[in-house]
Backbone as a printed PyTorch tensor [residue, N CA C, xyz], in Angstrom:
tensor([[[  6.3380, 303.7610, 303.0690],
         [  6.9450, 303.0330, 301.9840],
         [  6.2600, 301.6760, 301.8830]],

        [[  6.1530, 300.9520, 300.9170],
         [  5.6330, 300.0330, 300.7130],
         [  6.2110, 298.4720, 300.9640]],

        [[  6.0090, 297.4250, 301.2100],
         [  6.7250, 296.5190, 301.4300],
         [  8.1050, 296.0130, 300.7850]],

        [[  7.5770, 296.1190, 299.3660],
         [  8.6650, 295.8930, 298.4580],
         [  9.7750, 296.5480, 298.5120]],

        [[  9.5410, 297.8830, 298.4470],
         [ 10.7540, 299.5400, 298.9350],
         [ 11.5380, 299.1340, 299.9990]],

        [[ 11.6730, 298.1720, 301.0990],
         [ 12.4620, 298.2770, 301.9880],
         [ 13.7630, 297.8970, 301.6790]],

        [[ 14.3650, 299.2710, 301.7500],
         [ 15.7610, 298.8170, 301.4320],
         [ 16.5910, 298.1180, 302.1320]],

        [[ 17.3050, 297.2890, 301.7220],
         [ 18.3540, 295.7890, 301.9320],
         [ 20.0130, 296.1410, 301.6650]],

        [[ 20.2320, 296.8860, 302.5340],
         [ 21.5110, 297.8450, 301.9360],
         [ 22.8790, 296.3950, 302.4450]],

        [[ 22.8450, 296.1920, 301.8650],
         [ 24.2060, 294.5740, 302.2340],
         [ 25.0680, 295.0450, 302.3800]],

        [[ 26.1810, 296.2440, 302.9000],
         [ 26.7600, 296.9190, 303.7660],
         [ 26.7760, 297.3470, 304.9520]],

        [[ 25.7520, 297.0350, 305.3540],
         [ 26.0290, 297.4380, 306.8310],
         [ 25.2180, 296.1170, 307.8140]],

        [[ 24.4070, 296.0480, 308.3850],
         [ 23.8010, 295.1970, 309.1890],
         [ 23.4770, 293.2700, 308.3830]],

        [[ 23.9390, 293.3250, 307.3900],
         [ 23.7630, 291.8730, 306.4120],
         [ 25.0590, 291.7790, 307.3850]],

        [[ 26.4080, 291.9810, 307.4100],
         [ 27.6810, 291.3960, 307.5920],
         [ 28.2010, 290.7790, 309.0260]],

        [[ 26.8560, 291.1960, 309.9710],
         [ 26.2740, 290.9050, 311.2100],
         [ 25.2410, 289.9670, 311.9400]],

        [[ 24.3100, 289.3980, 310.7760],
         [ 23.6450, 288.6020, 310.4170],
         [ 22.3020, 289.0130, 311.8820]],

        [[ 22.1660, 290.6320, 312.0720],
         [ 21.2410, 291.2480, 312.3100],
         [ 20.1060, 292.1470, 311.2240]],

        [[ 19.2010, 291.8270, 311.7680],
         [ 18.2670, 292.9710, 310.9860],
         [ 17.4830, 293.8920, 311.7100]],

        [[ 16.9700, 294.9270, 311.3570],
         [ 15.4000, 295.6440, 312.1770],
         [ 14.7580, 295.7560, 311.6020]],

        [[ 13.7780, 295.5650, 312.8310],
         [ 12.3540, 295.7260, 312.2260],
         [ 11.6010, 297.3030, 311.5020]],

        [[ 10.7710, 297.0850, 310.4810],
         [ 10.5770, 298.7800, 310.1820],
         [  8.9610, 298.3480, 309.7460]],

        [[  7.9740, 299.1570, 309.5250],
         [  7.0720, 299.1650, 309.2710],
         [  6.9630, 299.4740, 307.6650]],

        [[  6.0640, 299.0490, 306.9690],
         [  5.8220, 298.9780, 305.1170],
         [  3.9940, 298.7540, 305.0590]],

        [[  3.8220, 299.2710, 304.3370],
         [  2.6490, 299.2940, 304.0080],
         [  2.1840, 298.1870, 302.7620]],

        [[  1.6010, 296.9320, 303.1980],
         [  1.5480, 295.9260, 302.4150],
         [  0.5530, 295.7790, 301.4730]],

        [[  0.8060, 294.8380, 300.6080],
         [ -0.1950, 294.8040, 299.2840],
         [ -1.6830, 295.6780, 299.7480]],

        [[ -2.1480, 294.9830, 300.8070],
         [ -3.4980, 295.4480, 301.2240],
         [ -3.9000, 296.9610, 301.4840]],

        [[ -2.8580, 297.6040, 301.8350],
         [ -2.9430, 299.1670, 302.1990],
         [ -2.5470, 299.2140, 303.8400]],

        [[ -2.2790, 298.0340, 304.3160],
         [ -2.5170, 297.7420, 306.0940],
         [ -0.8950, 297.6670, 305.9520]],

        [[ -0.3770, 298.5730, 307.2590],
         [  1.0390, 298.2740, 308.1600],
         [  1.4560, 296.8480, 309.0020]],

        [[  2.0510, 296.8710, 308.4620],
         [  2.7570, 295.5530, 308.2970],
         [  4.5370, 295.6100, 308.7110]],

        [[  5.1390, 294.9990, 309.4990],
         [  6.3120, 294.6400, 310.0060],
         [  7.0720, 294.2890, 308.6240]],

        [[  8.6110, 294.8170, 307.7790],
         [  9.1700, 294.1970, 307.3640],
         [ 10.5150, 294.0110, 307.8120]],

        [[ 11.4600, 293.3070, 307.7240],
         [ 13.1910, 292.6450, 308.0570],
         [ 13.3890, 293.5740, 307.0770]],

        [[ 14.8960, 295.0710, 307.8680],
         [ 15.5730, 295.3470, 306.9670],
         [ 17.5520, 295.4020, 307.1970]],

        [[ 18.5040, 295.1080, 306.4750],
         [ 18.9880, 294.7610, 306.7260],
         [ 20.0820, 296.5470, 306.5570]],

        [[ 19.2800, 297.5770, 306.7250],
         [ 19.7270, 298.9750, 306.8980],
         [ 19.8570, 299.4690, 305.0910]],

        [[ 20.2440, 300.5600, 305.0270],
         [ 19.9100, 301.1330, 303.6540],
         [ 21.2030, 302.4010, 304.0130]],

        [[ 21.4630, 303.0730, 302.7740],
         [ 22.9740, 303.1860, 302.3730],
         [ 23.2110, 305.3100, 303.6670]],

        [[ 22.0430, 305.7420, 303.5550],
         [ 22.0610, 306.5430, 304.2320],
         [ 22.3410, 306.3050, 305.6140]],

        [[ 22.0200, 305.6390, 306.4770],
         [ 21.6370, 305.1430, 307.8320],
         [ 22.9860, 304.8320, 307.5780]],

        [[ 23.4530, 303.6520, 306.8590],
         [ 24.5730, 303.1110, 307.3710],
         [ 25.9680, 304.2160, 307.2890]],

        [[ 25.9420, 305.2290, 306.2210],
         [ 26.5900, 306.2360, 306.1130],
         [ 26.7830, 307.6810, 307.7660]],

        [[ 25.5730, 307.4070, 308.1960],
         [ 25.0410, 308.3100, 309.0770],
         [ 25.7060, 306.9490, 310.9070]],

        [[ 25.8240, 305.9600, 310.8080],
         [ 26.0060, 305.0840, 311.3510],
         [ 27.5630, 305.0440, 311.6900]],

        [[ 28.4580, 305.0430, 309.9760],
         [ 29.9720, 304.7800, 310.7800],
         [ 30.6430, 306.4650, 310.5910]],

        [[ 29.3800, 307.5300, 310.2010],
         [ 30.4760, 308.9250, 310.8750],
         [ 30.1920, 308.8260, 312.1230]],

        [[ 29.3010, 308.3720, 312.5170],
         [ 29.1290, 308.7590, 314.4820],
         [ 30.0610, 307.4310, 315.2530]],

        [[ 30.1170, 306.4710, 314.6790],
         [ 31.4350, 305.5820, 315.0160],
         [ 32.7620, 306.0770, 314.7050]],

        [[ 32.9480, 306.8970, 314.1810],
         [ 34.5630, 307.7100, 313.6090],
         [ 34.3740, 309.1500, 315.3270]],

        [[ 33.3520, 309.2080, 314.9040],
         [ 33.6150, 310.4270, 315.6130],
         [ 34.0240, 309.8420, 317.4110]],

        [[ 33.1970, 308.8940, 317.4620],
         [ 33.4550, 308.4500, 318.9660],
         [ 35.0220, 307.7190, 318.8070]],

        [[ 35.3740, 307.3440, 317.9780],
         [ 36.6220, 306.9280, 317.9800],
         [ 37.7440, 308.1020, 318.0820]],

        [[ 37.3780, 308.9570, 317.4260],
         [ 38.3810, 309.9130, 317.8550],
         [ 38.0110, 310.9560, 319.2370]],

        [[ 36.7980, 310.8580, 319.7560],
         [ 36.6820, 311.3790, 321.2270],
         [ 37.7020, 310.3460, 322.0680]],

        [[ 37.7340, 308.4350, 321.5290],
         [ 38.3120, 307.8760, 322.8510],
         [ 39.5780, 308.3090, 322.3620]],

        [[ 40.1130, 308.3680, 321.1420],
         [ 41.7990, 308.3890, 321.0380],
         [ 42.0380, 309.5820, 321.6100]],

        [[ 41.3300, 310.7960, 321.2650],
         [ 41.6570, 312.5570, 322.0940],
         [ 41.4870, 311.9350, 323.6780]],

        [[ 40.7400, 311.3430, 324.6280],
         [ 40.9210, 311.1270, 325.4010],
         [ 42.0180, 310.3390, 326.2180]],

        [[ 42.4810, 309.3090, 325.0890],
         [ 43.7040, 308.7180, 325.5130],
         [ 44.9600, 309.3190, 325.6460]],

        [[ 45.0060, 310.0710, 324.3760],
         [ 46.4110, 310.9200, 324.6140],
         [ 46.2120, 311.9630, 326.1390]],

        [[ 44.8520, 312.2980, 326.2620],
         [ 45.0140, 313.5160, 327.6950],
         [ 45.0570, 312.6310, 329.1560]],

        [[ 45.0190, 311.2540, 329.2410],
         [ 45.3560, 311.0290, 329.8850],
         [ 46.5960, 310.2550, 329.9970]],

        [[ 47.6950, 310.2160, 328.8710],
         [ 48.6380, 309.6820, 328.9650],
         [ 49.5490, 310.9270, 328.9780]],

        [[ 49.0730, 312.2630, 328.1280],
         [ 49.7210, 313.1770, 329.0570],
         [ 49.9130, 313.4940, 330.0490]],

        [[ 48.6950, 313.0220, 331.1480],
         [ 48.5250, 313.3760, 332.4850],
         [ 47.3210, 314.3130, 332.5760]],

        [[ 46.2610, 315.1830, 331.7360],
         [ 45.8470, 316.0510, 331.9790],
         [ 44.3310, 315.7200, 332.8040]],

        [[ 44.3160, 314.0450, 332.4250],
         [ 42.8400, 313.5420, 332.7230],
         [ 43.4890, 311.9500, 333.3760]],

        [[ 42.3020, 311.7590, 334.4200],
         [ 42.5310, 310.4220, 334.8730],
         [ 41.9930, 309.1810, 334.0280]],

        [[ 42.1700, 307.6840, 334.5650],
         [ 42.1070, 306.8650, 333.3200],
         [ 40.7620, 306.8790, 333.3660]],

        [[ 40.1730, 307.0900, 334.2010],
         [ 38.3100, 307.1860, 334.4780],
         [ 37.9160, 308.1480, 333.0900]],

        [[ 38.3520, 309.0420, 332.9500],
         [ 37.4900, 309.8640, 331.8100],
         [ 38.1430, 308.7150, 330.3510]],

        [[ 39.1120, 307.8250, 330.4040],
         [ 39.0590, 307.0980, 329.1010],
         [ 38.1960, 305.7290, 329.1240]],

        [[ 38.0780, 305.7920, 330.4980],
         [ 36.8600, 304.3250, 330.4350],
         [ 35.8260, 304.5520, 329.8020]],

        [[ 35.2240, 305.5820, 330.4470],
         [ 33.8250, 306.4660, 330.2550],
         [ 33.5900, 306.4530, 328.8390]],

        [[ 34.4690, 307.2520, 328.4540],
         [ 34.3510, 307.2190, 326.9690],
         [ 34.5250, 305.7000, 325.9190]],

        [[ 35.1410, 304.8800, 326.2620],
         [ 35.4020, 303.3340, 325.7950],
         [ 34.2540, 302.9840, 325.9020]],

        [[ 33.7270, 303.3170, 327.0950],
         [ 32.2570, 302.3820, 327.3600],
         [ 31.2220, 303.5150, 326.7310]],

        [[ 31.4550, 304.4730, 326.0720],
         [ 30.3360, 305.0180, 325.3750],
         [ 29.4610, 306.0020, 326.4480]],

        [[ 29.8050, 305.9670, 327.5360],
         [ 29.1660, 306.9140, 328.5510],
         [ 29.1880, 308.1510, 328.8880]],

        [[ 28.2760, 308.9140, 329.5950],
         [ 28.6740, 310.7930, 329.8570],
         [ 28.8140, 310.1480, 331.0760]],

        [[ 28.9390, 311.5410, 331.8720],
         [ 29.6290, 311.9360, 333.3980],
         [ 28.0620, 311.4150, 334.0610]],

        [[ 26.4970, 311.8540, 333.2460],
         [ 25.4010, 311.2810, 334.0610],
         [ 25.1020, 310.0990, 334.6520]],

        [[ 25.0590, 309.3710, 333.4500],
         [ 25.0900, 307.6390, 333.2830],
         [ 26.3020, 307.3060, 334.0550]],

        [[ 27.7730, 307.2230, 334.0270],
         [ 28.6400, 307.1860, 334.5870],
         [ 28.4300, 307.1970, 336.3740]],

        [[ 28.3860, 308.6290, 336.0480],
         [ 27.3230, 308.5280, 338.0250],
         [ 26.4250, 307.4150, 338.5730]],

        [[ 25.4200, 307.7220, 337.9720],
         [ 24.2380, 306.0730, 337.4070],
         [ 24.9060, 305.1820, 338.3710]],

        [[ 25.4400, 304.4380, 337.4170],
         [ 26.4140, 303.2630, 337.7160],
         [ 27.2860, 303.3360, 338.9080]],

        [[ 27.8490, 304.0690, 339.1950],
         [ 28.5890, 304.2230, 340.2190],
         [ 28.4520, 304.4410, 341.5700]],

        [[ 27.0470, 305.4010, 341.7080],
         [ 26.1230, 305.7870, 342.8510],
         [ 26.8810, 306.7580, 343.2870]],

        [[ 27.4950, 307.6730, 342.7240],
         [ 28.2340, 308.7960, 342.8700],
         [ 27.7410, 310.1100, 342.0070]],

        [[ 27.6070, 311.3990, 342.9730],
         [ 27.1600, 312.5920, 342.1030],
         [ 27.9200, 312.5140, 341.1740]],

        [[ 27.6240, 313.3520, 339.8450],
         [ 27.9870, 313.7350, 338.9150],
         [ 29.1580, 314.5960, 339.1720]],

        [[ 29.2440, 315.4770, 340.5040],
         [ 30.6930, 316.9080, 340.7750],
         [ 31.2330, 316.0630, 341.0200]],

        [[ 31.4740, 314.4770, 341.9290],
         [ 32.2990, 313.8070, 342.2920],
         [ 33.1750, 313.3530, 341.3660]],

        [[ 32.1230, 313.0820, 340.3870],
         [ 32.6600, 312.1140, 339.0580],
         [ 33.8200, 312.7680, 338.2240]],

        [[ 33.2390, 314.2230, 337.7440],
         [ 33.9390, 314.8250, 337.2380],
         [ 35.1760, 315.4250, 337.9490]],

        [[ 35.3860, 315.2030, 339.5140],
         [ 36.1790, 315.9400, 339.9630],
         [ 37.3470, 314.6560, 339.8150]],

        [[ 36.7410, 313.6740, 340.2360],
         [ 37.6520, 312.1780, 339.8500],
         [ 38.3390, 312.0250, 338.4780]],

        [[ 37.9510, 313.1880, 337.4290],
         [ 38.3960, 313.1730, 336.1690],
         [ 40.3640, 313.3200, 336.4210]],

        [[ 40.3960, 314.4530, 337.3840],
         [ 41.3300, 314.8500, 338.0500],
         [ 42.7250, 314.1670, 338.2790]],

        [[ 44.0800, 313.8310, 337.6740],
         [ 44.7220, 312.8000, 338.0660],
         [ 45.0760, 312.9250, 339.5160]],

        [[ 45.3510, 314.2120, 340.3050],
         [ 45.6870, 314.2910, 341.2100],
         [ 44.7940, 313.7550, 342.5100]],

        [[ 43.2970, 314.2070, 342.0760],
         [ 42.1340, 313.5940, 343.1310],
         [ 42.0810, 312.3320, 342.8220]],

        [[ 42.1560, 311.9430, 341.4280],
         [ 42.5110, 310.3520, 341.2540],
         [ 43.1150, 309.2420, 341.9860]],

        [[ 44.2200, 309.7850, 342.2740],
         [ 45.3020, 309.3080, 342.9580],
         [ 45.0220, 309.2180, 344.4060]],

        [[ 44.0770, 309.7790, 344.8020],
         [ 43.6500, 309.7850, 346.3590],
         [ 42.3860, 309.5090, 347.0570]],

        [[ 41.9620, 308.7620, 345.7270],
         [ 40.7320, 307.7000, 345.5850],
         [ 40.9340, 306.7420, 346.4840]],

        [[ 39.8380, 306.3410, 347.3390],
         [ 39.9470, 305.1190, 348.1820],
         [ 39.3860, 304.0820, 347.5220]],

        [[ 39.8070, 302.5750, 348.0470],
         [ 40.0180, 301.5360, 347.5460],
         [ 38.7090, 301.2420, 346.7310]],

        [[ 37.6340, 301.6010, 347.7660],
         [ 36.2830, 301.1590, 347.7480],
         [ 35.6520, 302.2040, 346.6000]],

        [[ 35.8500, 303.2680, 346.1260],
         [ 35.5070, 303.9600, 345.3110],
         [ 35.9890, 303.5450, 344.2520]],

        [[ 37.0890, 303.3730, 343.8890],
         [ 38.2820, 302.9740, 342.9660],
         [ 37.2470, 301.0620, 342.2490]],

        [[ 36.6710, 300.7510, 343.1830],
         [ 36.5170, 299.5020, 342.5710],
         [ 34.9190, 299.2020, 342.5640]],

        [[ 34.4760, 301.0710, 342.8290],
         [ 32.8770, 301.0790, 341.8960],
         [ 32.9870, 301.0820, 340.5160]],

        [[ 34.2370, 301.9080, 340.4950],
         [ 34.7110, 302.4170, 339.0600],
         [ 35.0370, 301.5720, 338.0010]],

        [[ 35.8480, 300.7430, 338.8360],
         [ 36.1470, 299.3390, 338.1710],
         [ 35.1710, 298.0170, 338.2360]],

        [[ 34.4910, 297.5900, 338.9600],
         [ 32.9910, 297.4210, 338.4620],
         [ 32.4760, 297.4910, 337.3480]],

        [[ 31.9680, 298.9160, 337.1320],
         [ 31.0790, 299.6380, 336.1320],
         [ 32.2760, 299.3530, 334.7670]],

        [[ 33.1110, 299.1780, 334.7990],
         [ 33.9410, 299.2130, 333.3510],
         [ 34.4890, 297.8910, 333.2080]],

        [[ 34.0180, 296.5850, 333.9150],
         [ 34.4900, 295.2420, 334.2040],
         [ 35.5560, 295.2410, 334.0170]],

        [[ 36.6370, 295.7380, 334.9620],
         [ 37.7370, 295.7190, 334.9300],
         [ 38.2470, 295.3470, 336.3810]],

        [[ 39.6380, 295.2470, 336.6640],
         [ 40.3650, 294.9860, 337.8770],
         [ 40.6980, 296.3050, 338.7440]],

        [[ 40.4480, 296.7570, 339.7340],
         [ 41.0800, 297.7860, 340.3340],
         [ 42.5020, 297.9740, 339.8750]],

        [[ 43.2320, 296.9530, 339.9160],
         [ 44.7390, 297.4020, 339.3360],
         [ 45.1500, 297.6890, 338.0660]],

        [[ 43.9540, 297.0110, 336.9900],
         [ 44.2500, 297.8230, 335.8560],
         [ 43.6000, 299.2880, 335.3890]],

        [[ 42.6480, 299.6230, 336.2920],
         [ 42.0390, 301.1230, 336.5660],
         [ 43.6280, 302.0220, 336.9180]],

        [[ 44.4210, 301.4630, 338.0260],
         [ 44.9260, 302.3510, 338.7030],
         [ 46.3940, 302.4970, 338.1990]],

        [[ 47.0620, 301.4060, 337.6610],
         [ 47.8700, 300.6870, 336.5030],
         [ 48.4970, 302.0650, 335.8440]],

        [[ 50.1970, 302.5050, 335.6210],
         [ 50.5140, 302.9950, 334.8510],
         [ 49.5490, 302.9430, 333.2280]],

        [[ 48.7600, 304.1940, 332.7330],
         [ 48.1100, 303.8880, 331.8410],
         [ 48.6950, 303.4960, 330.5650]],

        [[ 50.1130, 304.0210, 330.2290],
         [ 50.6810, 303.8370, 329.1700],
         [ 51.2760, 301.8720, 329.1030]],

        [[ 50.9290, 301.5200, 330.1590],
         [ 50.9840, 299.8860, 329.3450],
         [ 49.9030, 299.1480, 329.1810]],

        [[ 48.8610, 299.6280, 329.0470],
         [ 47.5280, 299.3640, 328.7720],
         [ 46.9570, 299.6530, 327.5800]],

        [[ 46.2350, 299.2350, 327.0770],
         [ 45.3950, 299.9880, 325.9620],
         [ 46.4750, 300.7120, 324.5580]],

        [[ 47.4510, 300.1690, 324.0860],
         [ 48.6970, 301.0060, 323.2180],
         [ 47.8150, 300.8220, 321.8770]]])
């Protein structure tokens, strides 16, 4: 696309007072860096994958305020993370991680594990371990 063509979509990244960089092909025929401030597709393609992660954390909140999941699988997801990355951070296998999903293995988490977890999600051990339903409403 040419320099001029870069679309300036003032919906999405203008209201942030960010831009990115994209490449345009300038007067001369030579690639050239232009400031764009996103364009109407991208930004469309931008807040369904923000809807969608919003309703992975809310489906996750209700399963662990049912009880079916520990508060670890709603961090994870808050912070935008899988069970890999999650591990990552934690220095814990991935079977561990997921087995910690567990409220019952949850619950029998030692201190020192409990506050890798809380670490990685800058939080307090006691609000990790914290009745979840007065948290996060």
């Amino acid at each position: 696309m040419k320099k001029n063509e870069v679309p300036q979509d003032k919906r999405s990244l203008a209201k942030t007072d960010i831009s990115e960089l994209c490449y345009a092909v300038d007067e001369n025929g030579r690639y050239t860096t232009v400031r764009s401030t996103g364009w109407e597709a991208k930004t469309l393609a931008l807040n369904e994958s923000l809807d969608l992660v919003s309703e992975r954390i809310a489906a996750t909140k209700e399963a662990v305020l049912a009880g079916r999941l520990s508060p670890i699988a709603y961090y994870m997801e808050l912070h935008r993370m899988d069970v890999a990355l999650l591990a990552d951070y934690v220095g814990i296998h991935r079977w561990f991680v997921k087995r910690h999903f567990h409220p019952k293995r949850f619950g029998k988490l030692k201190k020192k594990t409990l506050q890798k977890y809380a670490d990685t999600f800058d939080i307090t051990v006691d609000r990790l371990t914290a009745p979840f339903s007065q948290y996060d409403k």
